[in-house]
Kinemage of the C-alpha trace (Angstrom):
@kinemage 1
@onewidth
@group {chain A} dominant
@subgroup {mainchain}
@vectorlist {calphas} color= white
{ca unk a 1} P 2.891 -22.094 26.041
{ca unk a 2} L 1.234 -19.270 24.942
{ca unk a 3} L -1.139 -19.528 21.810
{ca unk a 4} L -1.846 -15.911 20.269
{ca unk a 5} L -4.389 -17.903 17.642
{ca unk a 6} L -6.946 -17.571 19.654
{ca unk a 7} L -7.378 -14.100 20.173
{ca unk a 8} L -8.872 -12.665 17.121
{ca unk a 9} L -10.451 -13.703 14.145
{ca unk a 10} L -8.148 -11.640 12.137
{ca unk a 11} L -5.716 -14.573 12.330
{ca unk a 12} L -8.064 -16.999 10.676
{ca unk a 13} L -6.799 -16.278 7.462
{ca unk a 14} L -3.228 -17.620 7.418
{ca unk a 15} L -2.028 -14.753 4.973
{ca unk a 16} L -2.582 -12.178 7.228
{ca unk a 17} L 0.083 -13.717 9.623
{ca unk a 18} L 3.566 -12.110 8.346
{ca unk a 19} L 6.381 -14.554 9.750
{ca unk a 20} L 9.983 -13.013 11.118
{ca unk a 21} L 11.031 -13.105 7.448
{ca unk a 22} L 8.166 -11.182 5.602
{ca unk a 23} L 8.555 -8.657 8.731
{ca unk a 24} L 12.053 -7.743 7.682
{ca unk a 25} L 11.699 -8.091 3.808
{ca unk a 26} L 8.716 -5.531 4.692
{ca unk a 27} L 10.961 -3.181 6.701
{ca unk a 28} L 13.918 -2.998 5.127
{ca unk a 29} L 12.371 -1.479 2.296
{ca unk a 30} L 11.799 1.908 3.635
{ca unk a 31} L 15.199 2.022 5.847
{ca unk a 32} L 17.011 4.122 3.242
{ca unk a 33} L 15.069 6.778 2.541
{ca unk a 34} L 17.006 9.688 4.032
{ca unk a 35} L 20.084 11.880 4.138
{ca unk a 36} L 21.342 14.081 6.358
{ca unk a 37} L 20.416 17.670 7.269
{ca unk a 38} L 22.724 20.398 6.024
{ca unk a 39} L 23.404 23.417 6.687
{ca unk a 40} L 22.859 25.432 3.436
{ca unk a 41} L 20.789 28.434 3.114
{ca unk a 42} L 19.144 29.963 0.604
{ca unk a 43} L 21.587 31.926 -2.325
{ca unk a 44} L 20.059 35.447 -1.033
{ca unk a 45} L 19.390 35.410 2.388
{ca unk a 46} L 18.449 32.748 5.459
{ca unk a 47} L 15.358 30.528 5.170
{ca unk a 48} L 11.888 32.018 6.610
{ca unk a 49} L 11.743 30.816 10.643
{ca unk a 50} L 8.211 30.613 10.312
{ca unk a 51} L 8.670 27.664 7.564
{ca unk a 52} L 11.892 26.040 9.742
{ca unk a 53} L 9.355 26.158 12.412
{ca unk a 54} L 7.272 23.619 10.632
{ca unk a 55} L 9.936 21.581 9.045
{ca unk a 56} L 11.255 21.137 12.222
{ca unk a 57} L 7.683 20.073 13.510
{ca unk a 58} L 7.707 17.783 10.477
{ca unk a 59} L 11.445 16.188 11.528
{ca unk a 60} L 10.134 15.609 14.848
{ca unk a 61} L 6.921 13.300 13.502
{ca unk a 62} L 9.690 11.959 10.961
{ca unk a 63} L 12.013 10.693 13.676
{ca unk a 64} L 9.316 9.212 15.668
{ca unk a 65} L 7.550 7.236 12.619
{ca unk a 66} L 4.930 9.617 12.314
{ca unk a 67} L 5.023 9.273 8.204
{ca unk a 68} L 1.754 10.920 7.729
{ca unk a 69} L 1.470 13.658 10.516
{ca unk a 70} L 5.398 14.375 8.753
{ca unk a 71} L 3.776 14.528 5.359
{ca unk a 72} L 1.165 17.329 6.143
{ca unk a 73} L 3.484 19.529 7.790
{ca unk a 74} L 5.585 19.262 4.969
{ca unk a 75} L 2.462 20.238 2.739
{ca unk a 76} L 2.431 23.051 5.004
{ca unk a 77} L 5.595 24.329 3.721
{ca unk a 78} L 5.045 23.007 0.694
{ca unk a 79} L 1.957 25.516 -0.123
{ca unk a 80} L 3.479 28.621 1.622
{ca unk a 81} L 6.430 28.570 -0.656
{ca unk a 82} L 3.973 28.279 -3.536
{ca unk a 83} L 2.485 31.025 -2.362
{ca unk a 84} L 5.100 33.216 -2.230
{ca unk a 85} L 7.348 31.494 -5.054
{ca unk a 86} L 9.729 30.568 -2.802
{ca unk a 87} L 11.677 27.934 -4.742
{ca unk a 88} L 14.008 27.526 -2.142
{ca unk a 89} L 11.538 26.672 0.191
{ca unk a 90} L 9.448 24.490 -2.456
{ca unk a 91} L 12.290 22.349 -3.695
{ca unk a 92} L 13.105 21.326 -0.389
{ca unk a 93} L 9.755 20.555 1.017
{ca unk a 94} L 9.452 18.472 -2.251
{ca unk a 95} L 12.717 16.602 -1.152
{ca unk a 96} L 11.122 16.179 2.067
{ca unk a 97} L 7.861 14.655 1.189
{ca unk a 98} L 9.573 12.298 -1.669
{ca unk a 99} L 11.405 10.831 1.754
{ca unk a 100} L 8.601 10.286 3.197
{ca unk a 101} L 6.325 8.800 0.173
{ca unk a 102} L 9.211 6.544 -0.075
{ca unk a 103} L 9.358 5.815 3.867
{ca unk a 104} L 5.654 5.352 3.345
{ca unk a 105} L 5.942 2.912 0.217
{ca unk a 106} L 5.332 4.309 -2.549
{ca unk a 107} L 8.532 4.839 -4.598
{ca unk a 108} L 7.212 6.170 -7.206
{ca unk a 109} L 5.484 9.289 -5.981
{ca unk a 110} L 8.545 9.903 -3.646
{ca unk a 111} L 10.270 9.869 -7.805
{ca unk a 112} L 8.022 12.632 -8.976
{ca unk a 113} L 8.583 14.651 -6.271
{ca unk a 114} L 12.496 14.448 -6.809
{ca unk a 115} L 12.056 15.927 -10.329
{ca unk a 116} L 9.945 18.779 -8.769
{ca unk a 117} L 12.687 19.556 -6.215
{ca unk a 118} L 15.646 19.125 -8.595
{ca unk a 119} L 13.317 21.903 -10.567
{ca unk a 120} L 13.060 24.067 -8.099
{ca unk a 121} L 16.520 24.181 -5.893
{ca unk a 122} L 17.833 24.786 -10.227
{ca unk a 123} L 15.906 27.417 -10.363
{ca unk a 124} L 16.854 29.331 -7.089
{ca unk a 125} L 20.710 28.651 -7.498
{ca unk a 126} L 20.902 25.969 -5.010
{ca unk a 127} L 21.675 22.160 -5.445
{ca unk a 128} L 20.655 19.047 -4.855
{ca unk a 129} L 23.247 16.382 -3.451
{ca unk a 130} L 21.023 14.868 -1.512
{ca unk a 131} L 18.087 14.802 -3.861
{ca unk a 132} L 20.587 12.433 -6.101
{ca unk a 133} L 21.323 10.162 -3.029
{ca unk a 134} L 17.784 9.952 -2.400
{ca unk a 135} L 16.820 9.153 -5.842
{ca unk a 136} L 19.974 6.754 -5.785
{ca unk a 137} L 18.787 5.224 -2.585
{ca unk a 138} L 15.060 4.381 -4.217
{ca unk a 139} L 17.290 2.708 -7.191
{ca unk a 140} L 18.944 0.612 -5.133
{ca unk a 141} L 15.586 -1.009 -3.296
{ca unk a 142} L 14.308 -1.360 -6.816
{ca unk a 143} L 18.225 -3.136 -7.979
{ca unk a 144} L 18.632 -0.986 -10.746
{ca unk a 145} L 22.268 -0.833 -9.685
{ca unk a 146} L 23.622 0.439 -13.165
{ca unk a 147} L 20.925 3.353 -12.273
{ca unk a 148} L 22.734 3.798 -8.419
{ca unk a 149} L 25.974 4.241 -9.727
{ca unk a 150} L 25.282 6.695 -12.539
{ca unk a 151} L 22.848 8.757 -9.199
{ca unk a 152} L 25.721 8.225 -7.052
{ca unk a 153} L 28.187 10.156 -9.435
{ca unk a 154} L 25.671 13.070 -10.075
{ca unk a 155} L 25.779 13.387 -5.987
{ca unk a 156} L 29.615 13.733 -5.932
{ca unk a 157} L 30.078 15.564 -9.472
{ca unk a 158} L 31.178 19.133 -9.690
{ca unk a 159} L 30.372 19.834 -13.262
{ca unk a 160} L 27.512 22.312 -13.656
{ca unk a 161} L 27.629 23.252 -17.120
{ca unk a 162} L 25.447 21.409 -18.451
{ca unk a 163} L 21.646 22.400 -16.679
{ca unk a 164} L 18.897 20.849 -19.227
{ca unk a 165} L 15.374 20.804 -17.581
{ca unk a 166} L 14.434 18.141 -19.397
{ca unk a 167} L 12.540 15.536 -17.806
{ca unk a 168} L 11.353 13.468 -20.863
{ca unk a 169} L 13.743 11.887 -23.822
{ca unk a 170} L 12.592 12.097 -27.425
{ca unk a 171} L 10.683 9.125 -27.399
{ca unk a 172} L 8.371 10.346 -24.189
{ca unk a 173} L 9.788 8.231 -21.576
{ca unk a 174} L 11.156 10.011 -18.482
{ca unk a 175} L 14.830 10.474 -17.804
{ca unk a 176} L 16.673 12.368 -14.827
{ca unk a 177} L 17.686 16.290 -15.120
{ca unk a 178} L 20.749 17.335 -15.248
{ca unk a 179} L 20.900 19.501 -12.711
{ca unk a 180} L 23.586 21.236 -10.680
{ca unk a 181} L 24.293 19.753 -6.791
{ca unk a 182} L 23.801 21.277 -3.464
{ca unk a 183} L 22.569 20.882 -0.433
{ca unk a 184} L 18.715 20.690 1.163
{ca unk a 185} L 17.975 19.963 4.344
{ca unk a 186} L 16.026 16.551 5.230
{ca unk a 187} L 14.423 15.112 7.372
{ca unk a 188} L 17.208 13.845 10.107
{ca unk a 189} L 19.808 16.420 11.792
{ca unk a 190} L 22.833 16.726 10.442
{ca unk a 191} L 26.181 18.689 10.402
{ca unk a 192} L 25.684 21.954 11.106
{ca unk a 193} L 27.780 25.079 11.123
{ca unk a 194} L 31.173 25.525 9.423
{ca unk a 195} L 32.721 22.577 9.682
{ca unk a 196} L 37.169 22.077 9.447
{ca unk a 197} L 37.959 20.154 5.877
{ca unk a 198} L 38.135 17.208 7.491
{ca unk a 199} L 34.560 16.802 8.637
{ca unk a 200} L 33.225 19.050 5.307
{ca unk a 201} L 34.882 15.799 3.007
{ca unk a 202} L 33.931 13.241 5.398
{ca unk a 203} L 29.913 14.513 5.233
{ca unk a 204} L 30.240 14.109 1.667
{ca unk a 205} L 31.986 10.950 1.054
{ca unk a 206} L 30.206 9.182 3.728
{ca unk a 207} L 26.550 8.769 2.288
{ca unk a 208} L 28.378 7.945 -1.134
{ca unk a 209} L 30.440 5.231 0.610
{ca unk a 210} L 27.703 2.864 2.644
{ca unk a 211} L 25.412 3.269 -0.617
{ca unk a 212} L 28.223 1.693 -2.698
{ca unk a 213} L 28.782 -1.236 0.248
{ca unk a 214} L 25.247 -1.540 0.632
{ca unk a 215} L 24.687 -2.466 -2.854
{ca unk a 216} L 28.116 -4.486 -2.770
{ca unk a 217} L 26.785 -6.379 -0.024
{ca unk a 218} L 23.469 -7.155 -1.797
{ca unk a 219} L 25.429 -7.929 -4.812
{ca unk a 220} L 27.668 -10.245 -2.851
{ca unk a 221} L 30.472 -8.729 -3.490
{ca unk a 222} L 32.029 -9.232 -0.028
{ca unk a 223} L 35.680 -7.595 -0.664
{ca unk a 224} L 34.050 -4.470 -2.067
{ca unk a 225} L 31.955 -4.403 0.520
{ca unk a 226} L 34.625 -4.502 3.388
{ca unk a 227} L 36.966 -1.891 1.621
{ca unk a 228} L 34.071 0.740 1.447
{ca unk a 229} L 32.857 -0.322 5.354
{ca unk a 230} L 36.853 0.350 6.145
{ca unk a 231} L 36.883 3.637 4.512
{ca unk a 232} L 33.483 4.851 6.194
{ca unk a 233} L 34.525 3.635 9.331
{ca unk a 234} L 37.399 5.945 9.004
{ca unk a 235} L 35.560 8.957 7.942
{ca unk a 236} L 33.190 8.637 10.684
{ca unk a 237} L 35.787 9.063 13.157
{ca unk a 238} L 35.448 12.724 12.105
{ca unk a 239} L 32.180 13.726 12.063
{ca unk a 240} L 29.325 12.958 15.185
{ca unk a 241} L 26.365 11.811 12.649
{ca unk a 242} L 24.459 9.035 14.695
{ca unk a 243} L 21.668 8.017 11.688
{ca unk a 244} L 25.408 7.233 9.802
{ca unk a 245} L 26.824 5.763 12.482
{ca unk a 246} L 24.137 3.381 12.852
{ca unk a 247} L 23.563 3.269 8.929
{ca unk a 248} L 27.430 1.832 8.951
{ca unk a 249} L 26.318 -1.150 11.674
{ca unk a 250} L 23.379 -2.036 9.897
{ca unk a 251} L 25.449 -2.990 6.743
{ca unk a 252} L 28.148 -4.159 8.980
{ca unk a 253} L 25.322 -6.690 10.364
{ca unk a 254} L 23.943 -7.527 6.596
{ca unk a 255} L 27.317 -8.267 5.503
{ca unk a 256} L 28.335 -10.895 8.524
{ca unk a 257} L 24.686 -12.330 8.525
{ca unk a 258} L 25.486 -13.052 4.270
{ca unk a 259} L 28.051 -14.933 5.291
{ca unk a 260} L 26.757 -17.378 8.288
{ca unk a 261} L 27.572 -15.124 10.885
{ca unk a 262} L 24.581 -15.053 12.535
{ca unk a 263} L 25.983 -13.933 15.851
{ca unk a 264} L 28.248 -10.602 15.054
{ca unk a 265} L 25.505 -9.649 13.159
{ca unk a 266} L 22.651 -9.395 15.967
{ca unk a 267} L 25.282 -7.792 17.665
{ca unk a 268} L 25.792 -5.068 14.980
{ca unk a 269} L 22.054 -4.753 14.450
{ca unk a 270} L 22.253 -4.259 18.332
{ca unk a 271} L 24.516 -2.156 18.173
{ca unk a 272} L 22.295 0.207 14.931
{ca unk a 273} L 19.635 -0.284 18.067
{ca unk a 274} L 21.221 1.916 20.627
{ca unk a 275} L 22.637 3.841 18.507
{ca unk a 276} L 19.631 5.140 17.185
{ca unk a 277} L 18.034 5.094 20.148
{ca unk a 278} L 20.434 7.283 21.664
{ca unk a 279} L 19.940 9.482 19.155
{ca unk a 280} L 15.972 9.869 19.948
{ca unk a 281} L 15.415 8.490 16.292
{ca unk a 282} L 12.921 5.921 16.686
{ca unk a 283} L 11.321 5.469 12.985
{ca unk a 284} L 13.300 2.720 11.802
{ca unk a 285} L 13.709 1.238 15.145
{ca unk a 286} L 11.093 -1.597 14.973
{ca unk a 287} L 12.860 -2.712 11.412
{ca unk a 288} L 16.076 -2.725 13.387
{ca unk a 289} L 14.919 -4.744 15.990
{ca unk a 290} L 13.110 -7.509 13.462
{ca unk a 291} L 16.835 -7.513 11.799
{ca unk a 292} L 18.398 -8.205 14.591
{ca unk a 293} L 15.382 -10.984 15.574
{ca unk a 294} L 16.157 -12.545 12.439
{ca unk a 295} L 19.846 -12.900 13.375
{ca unk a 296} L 18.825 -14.185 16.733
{ca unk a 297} L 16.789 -17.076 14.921
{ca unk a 298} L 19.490 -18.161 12.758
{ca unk a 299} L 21.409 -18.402 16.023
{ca unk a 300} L 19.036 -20.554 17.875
{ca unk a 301} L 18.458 -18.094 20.023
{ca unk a 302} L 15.153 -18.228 20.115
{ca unk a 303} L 14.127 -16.427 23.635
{ca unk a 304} L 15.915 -13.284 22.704
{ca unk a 305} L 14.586 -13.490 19.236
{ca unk a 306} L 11.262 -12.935 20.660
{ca unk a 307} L 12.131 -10.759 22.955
{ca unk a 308} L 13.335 -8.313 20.014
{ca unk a 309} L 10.506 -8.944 17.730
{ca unk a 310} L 8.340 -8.017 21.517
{ca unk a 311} L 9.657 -4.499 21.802
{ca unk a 312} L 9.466 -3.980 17.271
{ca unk a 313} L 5.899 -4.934 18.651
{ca unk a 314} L 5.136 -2.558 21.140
{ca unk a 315} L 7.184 0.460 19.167
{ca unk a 316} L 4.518 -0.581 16.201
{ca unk a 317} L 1.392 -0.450 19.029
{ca unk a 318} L 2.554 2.875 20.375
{ca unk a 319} L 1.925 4.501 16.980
{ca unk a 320} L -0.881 2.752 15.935
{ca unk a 321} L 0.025 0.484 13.649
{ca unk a 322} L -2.480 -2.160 14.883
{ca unk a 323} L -2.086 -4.892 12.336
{ca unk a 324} L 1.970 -4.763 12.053
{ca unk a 325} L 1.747 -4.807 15.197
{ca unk a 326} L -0.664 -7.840 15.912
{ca unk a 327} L 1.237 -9.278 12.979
{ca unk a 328} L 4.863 -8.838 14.833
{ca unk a 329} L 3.625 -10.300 17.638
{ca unk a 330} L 2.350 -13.607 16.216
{ca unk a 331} L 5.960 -14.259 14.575
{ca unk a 332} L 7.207 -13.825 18.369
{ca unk a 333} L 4.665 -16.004 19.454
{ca unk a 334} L 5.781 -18.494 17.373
{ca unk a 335} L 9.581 -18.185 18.261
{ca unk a 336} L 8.709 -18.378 22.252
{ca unk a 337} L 6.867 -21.722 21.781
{ca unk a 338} L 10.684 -22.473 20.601
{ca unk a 339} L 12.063 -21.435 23.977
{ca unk a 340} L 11.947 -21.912 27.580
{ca unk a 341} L 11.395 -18.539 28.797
{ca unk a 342} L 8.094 -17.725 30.991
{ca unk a 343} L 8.913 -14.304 31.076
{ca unk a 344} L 8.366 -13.303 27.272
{ca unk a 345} L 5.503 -15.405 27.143
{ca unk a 346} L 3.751 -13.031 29.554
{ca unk a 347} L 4.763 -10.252 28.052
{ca unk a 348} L 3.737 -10.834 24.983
{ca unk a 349} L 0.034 -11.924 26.080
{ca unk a 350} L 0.089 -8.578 27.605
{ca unk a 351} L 1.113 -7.041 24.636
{ca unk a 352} L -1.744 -9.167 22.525
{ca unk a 353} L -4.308 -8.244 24.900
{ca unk a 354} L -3.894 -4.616 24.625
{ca unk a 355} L -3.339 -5.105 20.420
{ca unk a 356} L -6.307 -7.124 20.083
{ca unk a 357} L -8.351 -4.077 22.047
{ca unk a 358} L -7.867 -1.874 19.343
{ca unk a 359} L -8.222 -4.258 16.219
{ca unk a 360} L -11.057 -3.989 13.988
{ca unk a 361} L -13.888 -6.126 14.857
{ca unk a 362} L -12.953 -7.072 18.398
């Protein structure tokens, strides 16, 4: 059996060594940051291809878990539409880089940001849909549900009379603007063109939908949970959204895996995998994978456990990100010793090898 100890003195203190669970409790959190591109212009006039040229730069880093490289394209765009006072173009750079300070971790920049671009896509005439899903989505890894449901509403409502700017109450604390809606584009692609009413209701009920069975998942309530799955199902039947799609399995997955059905939902998590994949969107890929490790555990099956957590491992090593990395591949470690397999044992020395190369202090 392979021991992965004994490679580097990182691993000397025990708390550096995240097990399977800590890996996915660490993931999941920045799973849900995004929306979905649309395919709304500006109120007078197309957006400026020089700026779409970046943000599509930017959505291309995004996709591939490139947070940071993402982030300063974004500021790019971010500081040409300042200089031009292009609110358009500033509100929904803000959107993007609040999706990625929340991919990144830290919720509440990715908050302040919000209120900018809620500010800003008011001011130009355009709306913000997607801003309140966002916003909705960062309430629902902090479980302030009350807070998801009231977000979720302001994503779906159609009343725009009332447009206060105000961002603080009388008292000084911060509250949320009450903005009109619309559209922004993010950081994922999306439905484009004009679309039949069909597909038009099904893009906007479907975000709204696996938010609410998320949460009823999470909240364990199970029977919620399947009726909004059902509905989404059926609404994605008319639109070809992959990050949705896949969105729909991975809840599909957390709802059998809450209750003991540890082998549909690997197979769902497997199935979020390919899906996204397919779809050349590779940023949340690793977290998938760890999911669907997890599942494997529970299972007992403890070969293709590690095989998953393996490949989360190399995804992590291929952008740099050493210590998860190093860190991934220790919990596989640990599940091979559990299993007969020769073949991910060698692998995953391979793998440690080449990790422990570019470690600090090797």
């Amino acid at each position: 059996m392979i021991n992965l100890l004994k490679y580097h003195h990182f691993l000397k203190n025990d708390s550096c060594c995240g097990t399977l669970q800590s890996i996915v409790f660490a993931c999941c959190v920045t799973t849900l940051c995004v929306g979905c591109r649309s395919s709304m212009q500006k109120k007078n006039g197309g957006s400026d291809p020089a700026l779409t040229r970046i943000s599509d730069r930017a959505t291309e880093l995004y996709n591939l878990g490139g947070i940071e490289g993402a982030q300063e394209e974004y500021f790019k765009v971010l500081k040409q539409a300042w200089a031009s006072d292009d609110a358009y173009e500033s509100g929904t750079a803000a959107y993007h880089l609040a999706a990625c300070y929340f991919s990144a971790g830290d919720a509440e920049k990715a908050k302040d940001w919000l209120i900018d671009s809620r500010y800003e896509l008011n001011r130009c005439g355009a709306s913000c849909q997607n801003v309140w899903l966002l916003e909705a989505k960062i309430a629902r890894v902090e479980k302030r549900y009350d807070d998801v449901a009231y977000l979720l509403q302001r994503s779906t409502s159609e009343n725009t009379s009332d447009t206060s700017l105000s961002i603080f109450d009388g008292e000084g604390d911060r509250v949320l603007p009450k903005i009109q809606l619309a559209s922004v584009r993010t950081p994922l692609g999306g439905v484009r063109g004009k679309l039949p009413k069909q597909r038009e209701q099904a893009a906007e009920d479907l975000p709204v939908l696996l938010m609410k069975a998320a949460v009823a998942v999470e909240r364990s309530e199970l029977s919620e949970a399947k009726m909004h799955l059902k509905e989404a199902e059926r609404q994605l039947s008319f639109v070809d959204q992959p990050e949705w799609q896949a969105e729909w399995y991975r809840i599909s997955g957390d709802l059998a895996f809450s209750t003991g059905q540890a082998k549909r939902a690997a197979e769902f998590y497997d199935q979020e995998a390919d899906t996204l994949s397919s779809a050349g969107l590779y940023r949340d890929l690793p977290k998938v994978l760890t999911q669907s490790a997890n599942a494997y555990e529970s299972g007992k099956q403890f070969d293709v456990a590690a095989d998953q957590l393996c490949r989360a491992a190399r995804l992590y090593f291929g952008r740099s990100e050493y210590e998860l990395a190093w860190q991934t591949v220790q919990a596989a470690g640990n599940l091979s010793e559990k299993s007969e397999d020769a073949t991910i044992e060698v692998r995953l020395r391979l793998l440690a090898e080449q990790i422990i190369n570019e470690l600090p202090g090797n």
